[in-house]
N, C-alpha and C positions, 0 to 999 in steps of 0.2 A: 802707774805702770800696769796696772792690772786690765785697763779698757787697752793697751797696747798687747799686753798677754790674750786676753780673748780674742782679738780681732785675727791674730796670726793663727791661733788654734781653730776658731772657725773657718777663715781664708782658706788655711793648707791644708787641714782637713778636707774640703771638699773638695781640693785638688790635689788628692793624693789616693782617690776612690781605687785608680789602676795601677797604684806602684809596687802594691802587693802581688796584685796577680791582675790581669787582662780583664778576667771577665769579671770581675769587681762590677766594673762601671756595665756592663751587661746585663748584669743580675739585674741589678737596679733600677734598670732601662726596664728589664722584663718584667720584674715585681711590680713597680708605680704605672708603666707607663712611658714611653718619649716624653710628651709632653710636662707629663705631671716632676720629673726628672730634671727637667729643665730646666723647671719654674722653680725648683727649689734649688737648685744648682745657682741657678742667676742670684736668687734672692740670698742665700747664705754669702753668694759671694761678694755681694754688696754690701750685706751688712756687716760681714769682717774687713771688707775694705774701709767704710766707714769707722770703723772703731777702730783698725791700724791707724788712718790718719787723724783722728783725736787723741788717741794714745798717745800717739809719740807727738804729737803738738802740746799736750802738756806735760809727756817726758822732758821738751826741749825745754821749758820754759826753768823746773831747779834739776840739770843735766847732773847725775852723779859721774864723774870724770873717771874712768879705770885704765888710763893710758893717754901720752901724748903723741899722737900719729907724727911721725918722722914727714920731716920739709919736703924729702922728694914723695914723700906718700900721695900726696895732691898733683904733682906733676905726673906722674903712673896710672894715679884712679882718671885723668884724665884721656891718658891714652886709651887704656880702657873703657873705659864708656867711647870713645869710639867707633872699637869695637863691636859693642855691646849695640850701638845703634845700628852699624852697619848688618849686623847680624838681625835685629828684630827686622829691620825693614825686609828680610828675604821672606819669611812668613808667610806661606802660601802663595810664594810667588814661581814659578820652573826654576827645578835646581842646577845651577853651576856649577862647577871644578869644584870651587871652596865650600858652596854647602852640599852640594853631595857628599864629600868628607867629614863634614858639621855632622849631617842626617837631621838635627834636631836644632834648628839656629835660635828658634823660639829661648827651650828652654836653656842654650847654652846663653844664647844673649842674656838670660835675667842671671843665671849664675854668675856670669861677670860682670854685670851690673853692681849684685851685691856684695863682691871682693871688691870692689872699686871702689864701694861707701863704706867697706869695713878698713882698706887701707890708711882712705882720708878723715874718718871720724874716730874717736874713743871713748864715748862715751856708753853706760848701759843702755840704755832704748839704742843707740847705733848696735851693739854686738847683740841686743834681742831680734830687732828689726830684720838688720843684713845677715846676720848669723844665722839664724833659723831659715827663710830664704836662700839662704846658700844650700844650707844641707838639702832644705826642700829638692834645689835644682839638682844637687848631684844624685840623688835617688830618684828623683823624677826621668835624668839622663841615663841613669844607668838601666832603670826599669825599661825608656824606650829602647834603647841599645839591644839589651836583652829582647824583646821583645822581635826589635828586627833580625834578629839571629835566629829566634827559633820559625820567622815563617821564612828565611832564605830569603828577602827580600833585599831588590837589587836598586835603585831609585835610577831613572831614567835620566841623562845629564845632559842639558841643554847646552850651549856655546857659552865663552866668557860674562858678555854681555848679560845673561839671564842673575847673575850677581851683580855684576857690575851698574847694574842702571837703578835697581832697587836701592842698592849699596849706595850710591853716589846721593839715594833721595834720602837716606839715611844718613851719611855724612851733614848732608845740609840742614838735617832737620839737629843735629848733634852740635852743630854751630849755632844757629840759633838757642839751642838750650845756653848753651855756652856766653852767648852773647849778653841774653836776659832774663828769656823762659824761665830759668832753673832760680835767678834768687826771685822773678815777679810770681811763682808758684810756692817756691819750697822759704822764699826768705835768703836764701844765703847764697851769694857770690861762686860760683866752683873759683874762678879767678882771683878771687881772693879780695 
């Protein structure tokens, strides 16, 4: 549990440089460097990536059980990740009706990502895992929220279409996970 605990503390830590304040990740920029900035950004965030996904592979292997996730939890976390894909695929892509109202589809898509694996799992490494990524998100959102309020920024809104076609590559890519992706990567069936 503990290679599961580091890997999240170094991950969100590096990606939580601006939630405090904006120019956080400016400083830092100015102090090191772009570049030098970059390089350490990339490299922490690989190497807590990496030790989230060991961690919790051998969290999963003697899972300490703190709840059994309810039958429709799995029919919900599915809807959601839906969702959750349709939203990442808008990601620098022109914003539409729906994500101009998002502003943030990045990090709401991983918000709801990990409600969706907090619904359908009970286990510790699940409520370490998606727990703490949850919180991450909702202070991640709220600091850009915040942040687009104090420069009065308006986001420019493209036609339907500018959701809808990224959206649509996002549903397809959410079926596939569905289909196989998800237990040929993660091991486990969403489907059951």
């Amino acid at each position: 549990m503990y290679i599961l605990i580091a890997g999240l503390v170094i991950f969100l830590a590096v990606h939580s440089v601006r939630i405090p304040a904006e120019d956080g990740r400016g400083r830092q920029i100015e102090q090191h460097g772009r570049k030098r900035w970059m390089a350490f950004y990339a490299i922490a965030s690989i190497i807590g990536f990496i030790l989230i996904v060991w961690g919790y592979g051998l969290a999963r292997q003697l899972p300490v059980v703190l709840w059994d996730p309810p039958f429709w939890g799995r029919h919900l976390a599915l809807v959601l990740m839906a969702i959750s894909f349709f939203l990442i695929a808008q990601n620098g892509s022109p914003q539409g009706p729906i994500v101009a109202r998002v502003r943030h589809p990045m990090t709401a898509a991983v918000g709801i990502w990990s409600l969706a694996h907090l619904i359908a799992n009970g286990t510790l490494a699940d409520l370490l895992l998606f727990g703490s990524i949850l919180v991450w998100a909702v202070l991640a959102f709220s600091a850009a929220i915040r942040r687009d309020q104090e420069a009065a920024s308006k986001p420019a809104v493209a036609g339907w279409m500018a959701d809808l076609g990224p959206g649509g590559g996002g549903l397809a890519i959410w079926l596939v996970f569905l289909w196989k992706a998800h237990e040929w990567l993660i091991g486990v069936s969403p489907l059951g």
